[in-house]
VOPAGU-2260 file (C-alpha; in pm, 1 decimal, decimal comma):
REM VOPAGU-2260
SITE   aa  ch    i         X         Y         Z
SITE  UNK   A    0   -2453,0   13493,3    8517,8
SITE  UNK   A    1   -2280,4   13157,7    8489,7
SITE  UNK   A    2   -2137,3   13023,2    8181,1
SITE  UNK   A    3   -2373,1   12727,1    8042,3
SITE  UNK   A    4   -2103,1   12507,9    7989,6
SITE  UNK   A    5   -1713,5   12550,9    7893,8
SITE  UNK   A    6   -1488,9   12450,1    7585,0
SITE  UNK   A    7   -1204,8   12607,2    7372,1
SITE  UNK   A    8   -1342,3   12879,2    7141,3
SITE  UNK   A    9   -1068,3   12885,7    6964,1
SITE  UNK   A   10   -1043,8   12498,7    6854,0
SITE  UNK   A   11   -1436,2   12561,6    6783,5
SITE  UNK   A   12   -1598,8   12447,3    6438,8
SITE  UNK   A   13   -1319,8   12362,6    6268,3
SITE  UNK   A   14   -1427,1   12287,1    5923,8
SITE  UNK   A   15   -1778,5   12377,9    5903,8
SITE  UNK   A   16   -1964,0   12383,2    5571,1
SITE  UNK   A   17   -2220,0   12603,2    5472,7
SITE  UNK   A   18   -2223,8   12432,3    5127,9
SITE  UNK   A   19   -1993,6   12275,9    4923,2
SITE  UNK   A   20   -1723,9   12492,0    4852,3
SITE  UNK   A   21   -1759,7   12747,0    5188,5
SITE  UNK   A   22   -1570,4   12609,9    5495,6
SITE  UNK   A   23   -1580,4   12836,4    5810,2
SITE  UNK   A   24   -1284,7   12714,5    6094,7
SITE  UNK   A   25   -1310,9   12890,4    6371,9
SITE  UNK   A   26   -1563,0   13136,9    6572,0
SITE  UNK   A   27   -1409,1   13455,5    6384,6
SITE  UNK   A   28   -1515,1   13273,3    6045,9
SITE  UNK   A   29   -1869,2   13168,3    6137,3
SITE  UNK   A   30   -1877,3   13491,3    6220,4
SITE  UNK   A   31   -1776,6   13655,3    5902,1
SITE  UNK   A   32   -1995,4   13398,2    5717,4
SITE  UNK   A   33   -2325,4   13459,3    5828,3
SITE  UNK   A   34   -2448,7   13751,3    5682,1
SITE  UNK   A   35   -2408,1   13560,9    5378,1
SITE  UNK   A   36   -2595,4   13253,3    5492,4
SITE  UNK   A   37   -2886,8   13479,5    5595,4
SITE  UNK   A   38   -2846,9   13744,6    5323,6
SITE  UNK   A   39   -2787,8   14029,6    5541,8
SITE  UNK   A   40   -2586,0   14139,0    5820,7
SITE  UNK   A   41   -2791,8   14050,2    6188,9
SITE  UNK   A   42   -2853,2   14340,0    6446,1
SITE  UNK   A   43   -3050,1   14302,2    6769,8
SITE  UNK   A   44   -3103,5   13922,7    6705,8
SITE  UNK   A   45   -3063,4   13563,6    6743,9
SITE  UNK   A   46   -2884,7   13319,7    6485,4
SITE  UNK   A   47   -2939,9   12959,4    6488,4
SITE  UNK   A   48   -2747,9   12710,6    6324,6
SITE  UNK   A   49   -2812,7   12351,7    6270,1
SITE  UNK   A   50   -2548,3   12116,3    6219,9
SITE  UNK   A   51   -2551,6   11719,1    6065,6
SITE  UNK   A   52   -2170,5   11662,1    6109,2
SITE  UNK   A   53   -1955,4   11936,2    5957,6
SITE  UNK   A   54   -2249,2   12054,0    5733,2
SITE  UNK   A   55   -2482,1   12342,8    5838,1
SITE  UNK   A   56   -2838,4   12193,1    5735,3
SITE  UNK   A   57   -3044,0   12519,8    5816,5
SITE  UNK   A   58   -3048,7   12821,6    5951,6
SITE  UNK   A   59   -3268,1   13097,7    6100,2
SITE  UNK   A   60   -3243,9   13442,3    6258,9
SITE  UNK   A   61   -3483,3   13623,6    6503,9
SITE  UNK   A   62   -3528,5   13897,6    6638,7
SITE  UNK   A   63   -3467,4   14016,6    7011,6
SITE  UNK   A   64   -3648,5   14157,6    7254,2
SITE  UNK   A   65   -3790,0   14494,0    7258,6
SITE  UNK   A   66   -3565,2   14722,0    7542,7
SITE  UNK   A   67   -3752,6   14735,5    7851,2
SITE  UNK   A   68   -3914,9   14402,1    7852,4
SITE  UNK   A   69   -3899,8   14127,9    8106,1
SITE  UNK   A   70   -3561,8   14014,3    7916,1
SITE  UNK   A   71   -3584,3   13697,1    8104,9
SITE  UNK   A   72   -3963,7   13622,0    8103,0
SITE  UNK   A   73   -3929,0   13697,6    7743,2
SITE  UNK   A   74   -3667,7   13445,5    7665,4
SITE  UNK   A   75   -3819,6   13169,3    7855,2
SITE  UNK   A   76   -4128,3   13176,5    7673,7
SITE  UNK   A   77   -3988,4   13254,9    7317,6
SITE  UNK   A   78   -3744,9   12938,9    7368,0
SITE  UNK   A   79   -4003,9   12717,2    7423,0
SITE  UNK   A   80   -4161,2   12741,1    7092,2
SITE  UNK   A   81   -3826,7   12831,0    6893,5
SITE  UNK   A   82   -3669,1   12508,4    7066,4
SITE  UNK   A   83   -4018,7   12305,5    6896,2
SITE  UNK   A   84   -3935,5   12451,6    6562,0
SITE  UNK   A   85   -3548,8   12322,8    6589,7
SITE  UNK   A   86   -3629,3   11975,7    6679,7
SITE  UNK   A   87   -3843,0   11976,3    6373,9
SITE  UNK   A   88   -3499,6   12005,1    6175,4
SITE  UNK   A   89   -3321,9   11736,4    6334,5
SITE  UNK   A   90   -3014,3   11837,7    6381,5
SITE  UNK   A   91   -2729,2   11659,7    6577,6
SITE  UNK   A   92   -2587,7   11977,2    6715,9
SITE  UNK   A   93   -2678,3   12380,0    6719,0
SITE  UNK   A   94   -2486,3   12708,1    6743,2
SITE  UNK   A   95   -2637,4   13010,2    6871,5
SITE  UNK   A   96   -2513,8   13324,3    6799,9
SITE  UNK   A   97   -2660,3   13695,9    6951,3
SITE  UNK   A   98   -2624,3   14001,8    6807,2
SITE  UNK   A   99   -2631,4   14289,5    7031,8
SITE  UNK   A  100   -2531,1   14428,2    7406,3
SITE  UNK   A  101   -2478,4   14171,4    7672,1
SITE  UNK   A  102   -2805,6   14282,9    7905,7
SITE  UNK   A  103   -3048,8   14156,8    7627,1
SITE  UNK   A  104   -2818,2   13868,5    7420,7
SITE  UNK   A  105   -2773,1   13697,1    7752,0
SITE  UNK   A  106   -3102,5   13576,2    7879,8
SITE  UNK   A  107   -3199,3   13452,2    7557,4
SITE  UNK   A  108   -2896,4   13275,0    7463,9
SITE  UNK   A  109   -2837,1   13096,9    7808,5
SITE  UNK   A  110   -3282,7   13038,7    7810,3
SITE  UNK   A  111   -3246,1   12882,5    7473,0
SITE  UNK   A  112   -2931,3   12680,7    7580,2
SITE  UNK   A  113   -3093,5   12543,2    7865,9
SITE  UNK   A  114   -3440,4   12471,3    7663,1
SITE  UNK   A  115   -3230,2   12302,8    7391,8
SITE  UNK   A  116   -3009,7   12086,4    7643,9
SITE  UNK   A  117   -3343,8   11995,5    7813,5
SITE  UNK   A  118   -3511,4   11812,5    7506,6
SITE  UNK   A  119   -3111,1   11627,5    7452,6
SITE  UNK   A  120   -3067,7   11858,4    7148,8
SITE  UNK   A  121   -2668,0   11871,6    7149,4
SITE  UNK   A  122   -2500,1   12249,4    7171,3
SITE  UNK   A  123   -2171,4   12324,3    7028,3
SITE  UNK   A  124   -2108,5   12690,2    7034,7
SITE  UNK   A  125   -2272,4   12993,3    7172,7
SITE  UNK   A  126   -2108,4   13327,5    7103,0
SITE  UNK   A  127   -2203,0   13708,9    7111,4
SITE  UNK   A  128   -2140,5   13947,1    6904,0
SITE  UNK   A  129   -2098,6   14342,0    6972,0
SITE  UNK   A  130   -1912,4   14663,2    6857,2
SITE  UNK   A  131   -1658,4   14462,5    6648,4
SITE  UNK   A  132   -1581,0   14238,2    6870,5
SITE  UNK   A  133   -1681,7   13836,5    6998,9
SITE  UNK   A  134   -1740,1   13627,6    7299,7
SITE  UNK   A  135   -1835,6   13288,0    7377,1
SITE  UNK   A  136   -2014,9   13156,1    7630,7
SITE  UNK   A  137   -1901,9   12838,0    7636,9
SITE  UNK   A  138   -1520,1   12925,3    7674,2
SITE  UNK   A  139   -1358,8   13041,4    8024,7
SITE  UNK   A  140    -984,1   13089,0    7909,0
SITE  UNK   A  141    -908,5   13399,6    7918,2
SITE  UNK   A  142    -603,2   13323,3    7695,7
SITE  UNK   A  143    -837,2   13203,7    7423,4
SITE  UNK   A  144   -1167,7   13423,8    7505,4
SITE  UNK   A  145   -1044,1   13740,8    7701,1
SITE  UNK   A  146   -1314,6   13938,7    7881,3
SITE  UNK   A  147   -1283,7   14230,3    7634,5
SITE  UNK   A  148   -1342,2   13971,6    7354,4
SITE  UNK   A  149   -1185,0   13906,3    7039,1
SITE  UNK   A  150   -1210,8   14139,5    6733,1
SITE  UNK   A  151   -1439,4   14024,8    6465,3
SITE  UNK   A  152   -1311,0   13977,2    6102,6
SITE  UNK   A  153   -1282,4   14288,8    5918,3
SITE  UNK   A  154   -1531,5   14343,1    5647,8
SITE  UNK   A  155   -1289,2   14235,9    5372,3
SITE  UNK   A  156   -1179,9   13905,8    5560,6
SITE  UNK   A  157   -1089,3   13588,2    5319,9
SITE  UNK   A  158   -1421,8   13418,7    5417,0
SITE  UNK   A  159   -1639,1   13719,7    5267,8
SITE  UNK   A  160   -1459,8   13769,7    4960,8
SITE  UNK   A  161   -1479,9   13390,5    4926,3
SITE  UNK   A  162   -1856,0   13372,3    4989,3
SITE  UNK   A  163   -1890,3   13680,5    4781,6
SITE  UNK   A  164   -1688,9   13522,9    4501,1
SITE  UNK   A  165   -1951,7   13229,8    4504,1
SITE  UNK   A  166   -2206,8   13468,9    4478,5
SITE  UNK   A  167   -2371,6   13471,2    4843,6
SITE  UNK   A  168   -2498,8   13827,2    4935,1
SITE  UNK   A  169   -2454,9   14007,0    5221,6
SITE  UNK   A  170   -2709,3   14333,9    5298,7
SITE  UNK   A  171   -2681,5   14574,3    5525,6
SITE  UNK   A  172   -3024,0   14485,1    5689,2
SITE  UNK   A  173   -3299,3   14254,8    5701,5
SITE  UNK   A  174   -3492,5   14594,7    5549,0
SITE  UNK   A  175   -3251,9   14572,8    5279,6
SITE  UNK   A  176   -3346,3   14304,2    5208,0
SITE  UNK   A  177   -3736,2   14297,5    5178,6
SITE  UNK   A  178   -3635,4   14675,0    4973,7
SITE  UNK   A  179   -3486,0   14431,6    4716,3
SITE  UNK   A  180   -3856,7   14293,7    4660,3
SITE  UNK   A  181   -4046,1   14615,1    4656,9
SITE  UNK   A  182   -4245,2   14712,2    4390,0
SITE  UNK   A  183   -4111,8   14911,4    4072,5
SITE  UNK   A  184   -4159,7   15234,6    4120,4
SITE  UNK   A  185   -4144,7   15576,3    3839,6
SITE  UNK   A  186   -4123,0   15513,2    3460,1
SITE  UNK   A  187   -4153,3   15142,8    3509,4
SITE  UNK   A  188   -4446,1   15122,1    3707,1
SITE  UNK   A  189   -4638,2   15337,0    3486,7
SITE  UNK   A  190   -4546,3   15093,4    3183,4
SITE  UNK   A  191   -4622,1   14804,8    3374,6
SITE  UNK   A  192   -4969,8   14946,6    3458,8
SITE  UNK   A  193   -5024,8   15051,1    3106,5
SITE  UNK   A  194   -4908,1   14671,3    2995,4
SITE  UNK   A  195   -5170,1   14555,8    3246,8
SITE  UNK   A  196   -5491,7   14687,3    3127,0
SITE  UNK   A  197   -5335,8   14519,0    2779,7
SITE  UNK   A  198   -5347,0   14217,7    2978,6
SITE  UNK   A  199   -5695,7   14225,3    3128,1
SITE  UNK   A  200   -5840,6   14287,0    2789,8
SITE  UNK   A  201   -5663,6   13998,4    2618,1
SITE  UNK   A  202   -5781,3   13780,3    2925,8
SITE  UNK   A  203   -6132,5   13918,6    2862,0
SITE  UNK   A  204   -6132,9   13803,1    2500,0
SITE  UNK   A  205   -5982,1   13431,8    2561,3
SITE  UNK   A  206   -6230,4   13375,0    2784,5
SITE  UNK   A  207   -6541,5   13530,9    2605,4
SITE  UNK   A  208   -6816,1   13285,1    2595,1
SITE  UNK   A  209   -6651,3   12995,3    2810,1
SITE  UNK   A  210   -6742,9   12864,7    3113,2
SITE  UNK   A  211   -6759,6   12559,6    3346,4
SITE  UNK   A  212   -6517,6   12305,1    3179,6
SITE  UNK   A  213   -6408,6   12472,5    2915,1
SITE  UNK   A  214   -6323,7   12801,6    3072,8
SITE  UNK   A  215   -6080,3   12620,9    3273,7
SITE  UNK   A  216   -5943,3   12406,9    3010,1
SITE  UNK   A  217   -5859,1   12739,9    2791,8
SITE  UNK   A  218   -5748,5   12907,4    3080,5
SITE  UNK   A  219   -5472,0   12642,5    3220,5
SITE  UNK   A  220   -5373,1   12562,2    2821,6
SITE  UNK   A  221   -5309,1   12888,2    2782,3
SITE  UNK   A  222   -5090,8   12952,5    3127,7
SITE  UNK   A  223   -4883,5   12627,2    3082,5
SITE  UNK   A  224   -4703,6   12753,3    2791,9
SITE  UNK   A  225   -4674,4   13124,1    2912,0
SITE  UNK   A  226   -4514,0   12937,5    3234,7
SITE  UNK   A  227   -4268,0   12714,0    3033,8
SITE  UNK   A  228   -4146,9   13006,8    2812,4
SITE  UNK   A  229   -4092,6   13242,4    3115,5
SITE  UNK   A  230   -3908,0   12949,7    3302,8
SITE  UNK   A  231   -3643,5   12931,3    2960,2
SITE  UNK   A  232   -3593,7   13262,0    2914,1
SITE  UNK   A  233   -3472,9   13324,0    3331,7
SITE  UNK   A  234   -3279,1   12962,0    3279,8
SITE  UNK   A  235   -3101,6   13093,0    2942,0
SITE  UNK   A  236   -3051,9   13435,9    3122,4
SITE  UNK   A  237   -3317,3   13646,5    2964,9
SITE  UNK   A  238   -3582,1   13878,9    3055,8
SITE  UNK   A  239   -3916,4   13950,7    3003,7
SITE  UNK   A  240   -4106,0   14223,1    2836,0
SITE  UNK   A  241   -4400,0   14447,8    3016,7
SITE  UNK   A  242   -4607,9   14287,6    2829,1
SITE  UNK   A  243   -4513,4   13934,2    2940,3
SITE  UNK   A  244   -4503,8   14019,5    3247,4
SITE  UNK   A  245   -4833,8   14148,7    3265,8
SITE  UNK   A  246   -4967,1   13849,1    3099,9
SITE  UNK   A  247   -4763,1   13586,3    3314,5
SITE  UNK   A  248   -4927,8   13786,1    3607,0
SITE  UNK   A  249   -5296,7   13741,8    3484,7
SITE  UNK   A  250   -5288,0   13379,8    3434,2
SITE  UNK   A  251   -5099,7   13316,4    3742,1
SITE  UNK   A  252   -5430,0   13423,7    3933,7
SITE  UNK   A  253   -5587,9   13093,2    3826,5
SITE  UNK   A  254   -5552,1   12865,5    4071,8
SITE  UNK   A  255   -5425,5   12588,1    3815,3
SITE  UNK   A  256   -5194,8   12790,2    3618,9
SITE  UNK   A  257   -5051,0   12891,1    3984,4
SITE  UNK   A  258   -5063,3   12503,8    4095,9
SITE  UNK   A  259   -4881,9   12436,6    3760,2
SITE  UNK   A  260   -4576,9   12679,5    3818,7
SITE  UNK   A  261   -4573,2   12574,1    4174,4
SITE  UNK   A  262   -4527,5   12222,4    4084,3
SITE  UNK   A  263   -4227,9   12281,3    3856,3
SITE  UNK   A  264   -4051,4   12490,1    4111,3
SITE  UNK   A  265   -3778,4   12396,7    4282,7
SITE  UNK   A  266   -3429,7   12496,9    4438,2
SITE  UNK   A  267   -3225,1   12685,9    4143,6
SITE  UNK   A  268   -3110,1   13008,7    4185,5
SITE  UNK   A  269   -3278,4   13131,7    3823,2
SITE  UNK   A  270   -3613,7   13078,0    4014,1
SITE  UNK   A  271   -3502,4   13318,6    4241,6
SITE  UNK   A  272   -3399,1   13630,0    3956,8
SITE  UNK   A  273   -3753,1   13507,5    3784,5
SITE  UNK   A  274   -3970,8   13540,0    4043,0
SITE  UNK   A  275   -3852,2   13852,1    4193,9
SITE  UNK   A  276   -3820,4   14057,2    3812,2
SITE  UNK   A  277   -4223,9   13914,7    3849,0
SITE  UNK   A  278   -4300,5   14057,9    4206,7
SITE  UNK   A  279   -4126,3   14374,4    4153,3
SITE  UNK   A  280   -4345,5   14457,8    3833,8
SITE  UNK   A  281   -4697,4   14320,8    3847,9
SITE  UNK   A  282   -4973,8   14521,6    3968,2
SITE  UNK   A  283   -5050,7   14508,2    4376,9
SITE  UNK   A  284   -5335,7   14255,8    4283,4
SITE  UNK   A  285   -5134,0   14003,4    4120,0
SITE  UNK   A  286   -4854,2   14032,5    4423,9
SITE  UNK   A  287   -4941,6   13709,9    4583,3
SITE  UNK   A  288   -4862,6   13420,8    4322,8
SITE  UNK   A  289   -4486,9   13531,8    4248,9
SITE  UNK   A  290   -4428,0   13610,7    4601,9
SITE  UNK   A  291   -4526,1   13255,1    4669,1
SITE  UNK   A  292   -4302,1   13136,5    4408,4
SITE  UNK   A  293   -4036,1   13363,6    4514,9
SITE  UNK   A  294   -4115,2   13254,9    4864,9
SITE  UNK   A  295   -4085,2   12844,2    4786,4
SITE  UNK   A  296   -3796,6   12901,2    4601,2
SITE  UNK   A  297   -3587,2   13046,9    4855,6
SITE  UNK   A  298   -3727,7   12801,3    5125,1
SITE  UNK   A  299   -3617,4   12501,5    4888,2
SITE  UNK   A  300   -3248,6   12647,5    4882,8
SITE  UNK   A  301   -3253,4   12754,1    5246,4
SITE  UNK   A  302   -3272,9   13097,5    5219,0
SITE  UNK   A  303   -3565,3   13152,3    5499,8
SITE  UNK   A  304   -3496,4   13507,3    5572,4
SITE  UNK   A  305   -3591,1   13542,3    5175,6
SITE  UNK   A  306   -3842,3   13315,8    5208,2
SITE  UNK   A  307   -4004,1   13517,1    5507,7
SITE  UNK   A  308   -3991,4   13831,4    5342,9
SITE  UNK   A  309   -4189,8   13765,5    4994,3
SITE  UNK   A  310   -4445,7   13573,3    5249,6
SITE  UNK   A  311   -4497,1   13849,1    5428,0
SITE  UNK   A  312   -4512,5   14021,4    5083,2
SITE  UNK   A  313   -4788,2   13787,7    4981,9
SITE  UNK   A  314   -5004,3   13815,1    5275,6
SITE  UNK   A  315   -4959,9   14189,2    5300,2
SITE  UNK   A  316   -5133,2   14242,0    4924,1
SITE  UNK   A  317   -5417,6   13955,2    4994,8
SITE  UNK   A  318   -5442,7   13823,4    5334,5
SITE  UNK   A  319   -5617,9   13531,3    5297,5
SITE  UNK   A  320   -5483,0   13417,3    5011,5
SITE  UNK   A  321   -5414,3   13017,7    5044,1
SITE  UNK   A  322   -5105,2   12949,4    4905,0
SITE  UNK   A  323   -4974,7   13232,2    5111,7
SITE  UNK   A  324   -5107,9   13071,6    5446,8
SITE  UNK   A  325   -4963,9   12756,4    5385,3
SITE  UNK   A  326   -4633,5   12881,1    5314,7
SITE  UNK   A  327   -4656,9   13087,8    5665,3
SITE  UNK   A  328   -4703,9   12802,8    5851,3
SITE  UNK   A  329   -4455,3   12614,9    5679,4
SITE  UNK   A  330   -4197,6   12875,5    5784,3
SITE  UNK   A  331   -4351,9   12912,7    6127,9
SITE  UNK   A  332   -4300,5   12526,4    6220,9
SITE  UNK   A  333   -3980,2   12519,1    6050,8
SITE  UNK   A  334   -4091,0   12214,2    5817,2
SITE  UNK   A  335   -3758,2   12112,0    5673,2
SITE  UNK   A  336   -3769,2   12124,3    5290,7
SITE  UNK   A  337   -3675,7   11749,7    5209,5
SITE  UNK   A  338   -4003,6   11683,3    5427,6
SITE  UNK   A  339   -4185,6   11810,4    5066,1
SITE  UNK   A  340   -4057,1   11694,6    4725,4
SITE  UNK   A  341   -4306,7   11790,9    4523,8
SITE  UNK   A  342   -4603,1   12068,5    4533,8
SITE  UNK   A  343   -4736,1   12159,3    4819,8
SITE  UNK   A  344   -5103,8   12072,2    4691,4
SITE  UNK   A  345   -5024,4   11702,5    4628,1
């Protein structure tokens, strides 16, 4: 199948950000650096990168294919709708980068290319990566791109200690990954149940007697605080006890309380270690709220593979839960965070 288009891989991206301090500048580098713009290390997929000048503004990663599909049927379809989602980003140029053996990178690359290209959507770069070893699409030379391709960074390259000395994480897997938000398991869960039922019964007695109006006013005075104090102690580099945890958890349940935390959220990386320590111990029921918080956080700093996987996290404990939904279709259309400066409910 015919190249898309030709250029020089090797004069490629040449100073490429992915944030203020990481600068990629060439194909080998991008390379290197993605696992730690998507938090783990891509098999059997797609990565998309969208550019505004040298700066990468987002980026997203799906997956392939299953083998033995209509490869080529497949790809036309899926870049369609991933091509809707990009535009949605505005971007003035994207590089696409597949993951995988040639027979199932290739029709999906060169589909999305040529859905991309259709809609004026600028490409810079398309490469493949396999074994070790890179190719690009885009470049015929064999000088510069032989047909045996060029061996990837090793593991240890400059650009992932760098990224790893600015504290960008690299897993093994995308299952990794959603492993680092599963539930505690053992000694802890067994506190954490025990610190529950604590919880419940406290709830039970701040709300004896209320109702209507007042119900809700003691419930959301109460949560406000219990929010604040838990947002400190992450920001200060603290922790919280079972018992806090358990409580934070109950209150978050209320819709205001939840709208409340939501509101005050936004895109620093303490969000992140608070609202994971407070979807790894609450009980499956209270799941949904910190997931969500977990969830916006990570979409706020561009972290979407995050993002995705306390969604999913969310919707898999309570399916219909609301917040939950709208952060699904958020992700789905690939609404661009600066689209949303404040809660989602405003």
């Amino acid at each position: 199948m015919p190249a898309p288009g030709r250029s020089s891989g090797a004069a490629t991206l040449a100073g490429m950000r992915f944030d203020s301090s990481l600068v990629v500048r060439s194909p080998a580098e991008l390379i290197a650096a993605l696992p730690y713009v998507m938090g783990y290390h891509p098999h059997d997929s797609i990565a998309l990168l969208g550019l505004r000048g040298p700066d990468l503004t987002f980026a997203a990663c799906l997956d392939l294919p299953p083998p033995g599909r209509d490869e080529v049927g497949a790809a036309e379809i899926g870049a369609r709708d991933i091509v809707d989602v990009i535009r949605r980003q505005s971007p003035e140029m994207m590089v696409i980068v597949g993951f995988g053996p040639a027979q199932r990178v290739t029709p999906v690359v060169l589909a999305l290319v040529e859905a991309l290209r259709a809609t004026g959507v600028r490409v810079h770069d398309v490469m493949r990566v396999c074994d070790g070893r890179w190719w690009s699409y885009l470049c015929e030379d064999p000088v510069c791109c032989p047909p045996d391709g060029r061996p990837c960074l090793p593991l240890d390259s400059v650009i992932a200690a760098e990224a790893t000395y600015r504290g960008q994480v690299a897993l093994p897997s995308r299952a990794a990954l959603a492993a680092q938000l599963a539930a505690v398991d053992g000694p802890a869960r067994v506190s954490m149940a025990a610190a529950t039922e604590r919880a419940r019964l406290r709830f039970r007695e701040l709300v004896k007697g209320l109702a209507g109006k007042a119900l809700a006013k003691r419930i959301r005075m109460t949560g406000r605080p219990v929010v604040r104090e838990a947002e400190k102690r992450f920001r200060f580099g603290g922790v919280l006890s079972d018992d806090e945890v358990a409580w934070l958890g109950v209150l978050l349940t209320d819709r205001a309380v939840e709208d409340y935390a939501l509101d005050r959220t936004d895109g620093t990386e303490w969000r992140i270690q608070l609202w994971t320590d407070v979807l790894r111990r609450v009980e499956p029921v209270h799941v949904p709220t910190p997931a969500c918080l977990l969830g916006f956080t990570a979409w706020r700093l561009g972290r979407g593979a995050l993002a995705r996987v306390a969604v999913d996290r969310a919707l898999a404990a309570e399916p219909g839960h609301d917040l939950a939904a709208m952060l699904h279709q958020i992700l789905g259309f690939g609404v661009p965070p600066g689209m949303i400066r404040r809660g989602l409910r405003k």
